[in-house]
C-alpha positions in Angstrom: 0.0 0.0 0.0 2.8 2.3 1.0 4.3 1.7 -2.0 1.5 2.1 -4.4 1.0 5.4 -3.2 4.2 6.5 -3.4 4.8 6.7 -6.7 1.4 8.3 -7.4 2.4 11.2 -5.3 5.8 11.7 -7.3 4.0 11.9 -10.7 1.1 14.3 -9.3 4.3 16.4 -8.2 6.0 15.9 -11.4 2.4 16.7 -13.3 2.3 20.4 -11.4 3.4 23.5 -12.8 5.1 26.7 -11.2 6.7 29.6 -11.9 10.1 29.4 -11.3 12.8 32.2 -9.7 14.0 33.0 -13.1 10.7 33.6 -14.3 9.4 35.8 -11.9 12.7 38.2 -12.1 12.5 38.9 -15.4 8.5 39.2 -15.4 9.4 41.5 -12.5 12.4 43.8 -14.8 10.0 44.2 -18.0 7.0 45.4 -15.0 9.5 47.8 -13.8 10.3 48.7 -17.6 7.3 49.5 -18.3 5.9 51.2 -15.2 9.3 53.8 -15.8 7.9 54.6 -19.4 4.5 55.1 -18.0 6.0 57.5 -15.3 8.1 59.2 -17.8 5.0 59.7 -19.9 3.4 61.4 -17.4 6.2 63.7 -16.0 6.0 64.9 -19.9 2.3 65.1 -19.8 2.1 67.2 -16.3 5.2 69.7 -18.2 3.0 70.2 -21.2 -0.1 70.9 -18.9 1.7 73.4 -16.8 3.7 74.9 -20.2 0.1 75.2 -21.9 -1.9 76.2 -18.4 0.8 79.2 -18.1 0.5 80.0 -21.8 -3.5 80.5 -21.5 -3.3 82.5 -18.5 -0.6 85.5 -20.6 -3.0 85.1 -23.6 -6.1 85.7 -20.7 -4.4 89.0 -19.6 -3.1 90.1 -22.6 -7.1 90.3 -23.7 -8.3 91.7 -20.9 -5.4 94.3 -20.7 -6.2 94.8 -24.8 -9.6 95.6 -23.8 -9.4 97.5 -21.1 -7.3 99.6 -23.6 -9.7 99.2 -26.2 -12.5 100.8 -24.3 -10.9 104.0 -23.3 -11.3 106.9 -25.3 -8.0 108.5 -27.1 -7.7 111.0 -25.3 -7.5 109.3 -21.8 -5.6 106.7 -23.2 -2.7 108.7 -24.0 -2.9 111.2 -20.2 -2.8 107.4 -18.7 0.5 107.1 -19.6 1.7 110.5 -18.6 2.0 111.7 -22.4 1.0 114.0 -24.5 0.4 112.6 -28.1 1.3 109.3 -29.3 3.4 107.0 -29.9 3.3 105.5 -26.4 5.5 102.7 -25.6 5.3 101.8 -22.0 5.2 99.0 -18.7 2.3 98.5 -17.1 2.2 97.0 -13.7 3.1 93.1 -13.3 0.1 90.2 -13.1 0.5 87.3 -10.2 -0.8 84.2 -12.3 -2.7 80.9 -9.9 0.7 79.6 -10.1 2.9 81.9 -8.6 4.2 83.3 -12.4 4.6 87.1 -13.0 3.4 88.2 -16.1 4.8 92.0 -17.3 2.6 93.3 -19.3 4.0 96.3 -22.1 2.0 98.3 -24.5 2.7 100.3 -27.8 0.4 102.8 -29.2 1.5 103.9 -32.9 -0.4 105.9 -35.3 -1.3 103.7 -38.8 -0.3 106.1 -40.8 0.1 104.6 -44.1 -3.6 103.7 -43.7 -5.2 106.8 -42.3 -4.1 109.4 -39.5 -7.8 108.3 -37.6 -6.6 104.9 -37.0 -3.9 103.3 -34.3 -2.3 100.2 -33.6 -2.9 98.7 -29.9 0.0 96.0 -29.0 -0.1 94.2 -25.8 2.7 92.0 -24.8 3.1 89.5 -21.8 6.4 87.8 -20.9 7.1 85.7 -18.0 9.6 83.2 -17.5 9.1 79.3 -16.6 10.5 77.7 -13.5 11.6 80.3 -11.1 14.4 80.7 -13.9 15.9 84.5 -14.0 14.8 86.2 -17.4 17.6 85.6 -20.1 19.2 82.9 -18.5 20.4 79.8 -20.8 20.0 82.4 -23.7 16.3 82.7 -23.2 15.5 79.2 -23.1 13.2 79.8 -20.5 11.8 83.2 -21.5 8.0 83.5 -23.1 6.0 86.4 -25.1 2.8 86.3 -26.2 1.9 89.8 -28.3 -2.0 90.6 -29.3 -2.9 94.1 -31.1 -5.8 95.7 -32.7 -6.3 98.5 -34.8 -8.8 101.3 -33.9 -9.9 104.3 -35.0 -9.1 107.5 -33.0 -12.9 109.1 -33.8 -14.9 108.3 -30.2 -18.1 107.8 -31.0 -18.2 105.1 -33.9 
């Protein structure tokens, strides 16, 4: 009896199947392999978020500066700025964004004259820099502009 059984229990033994040490460390390394592309992939994603996120926020104030500008008449647009006829090229105060980036803001005012004398050219432009960086370091490789403008006519009224 005891040796009947025996040799039944070294072919059910024989008959299973297992993973063995070898197989499980490389199953492991190709996990790991692919969990560090996946993580890569997102790091990338998250940049490109944050890169577009700070990009619509300048393009944001730049319109509303641009129509804030737009709205005011001629003549109180150029006694903002502390002149007396155009062309005005100046700074305007510096926008905190949600993510702790400063936006400067700059306008230019210049006649069209080529056009007509009764219309102007209204440029905004916002620059801020990525990544705490300073502004022009690694030749600009962290600098950013975005420019909007309109063209309107100096007659209030129309």
């Amino acid at each position: 009896m005891t040796a009947s059984t025996a040799p039944g229990r070294r072919r059910g033994r024989r008959g299973q199947r297992g993973f063995t040490l070898l197989e499980l460390l490389v199953t492991m390394a190709v996990t790991v392999i692919g969990l560090l592309g996946l993580m890569a992939m997102y790091v990338a994603t998250a940049k490109g978020n944050e890169a577009t996120a700070r990009s619509s926020a300048a393009v944001a104030i730049a319109q509303d500066t641009l129509e804030e500008l737009r709205s005011t008449s001629m003549q109180a647009l150029v006694t903002q700025f502390g002149q007396t006829d155009l062309p005005i090229d100046a700074d305007l105060d510096t926008v905190a964004g949600r993510d702790g980036t400063t936006y400067n803001r700059h306008v230019t005012v210049d006649e069209v004259t080529a056009v007509s004398r009764d219309l102007v050219k209204i440029r905004v432009e916002v620059n801020w820099t990525d990544d705490n960086a300073t502004a022009g370091a690694d030749d600009g490789a962290y600098d950013h502009r975005v420019g909007l403008e309109i063209i309107r006519s100096t007659v209030e009224g129309l």
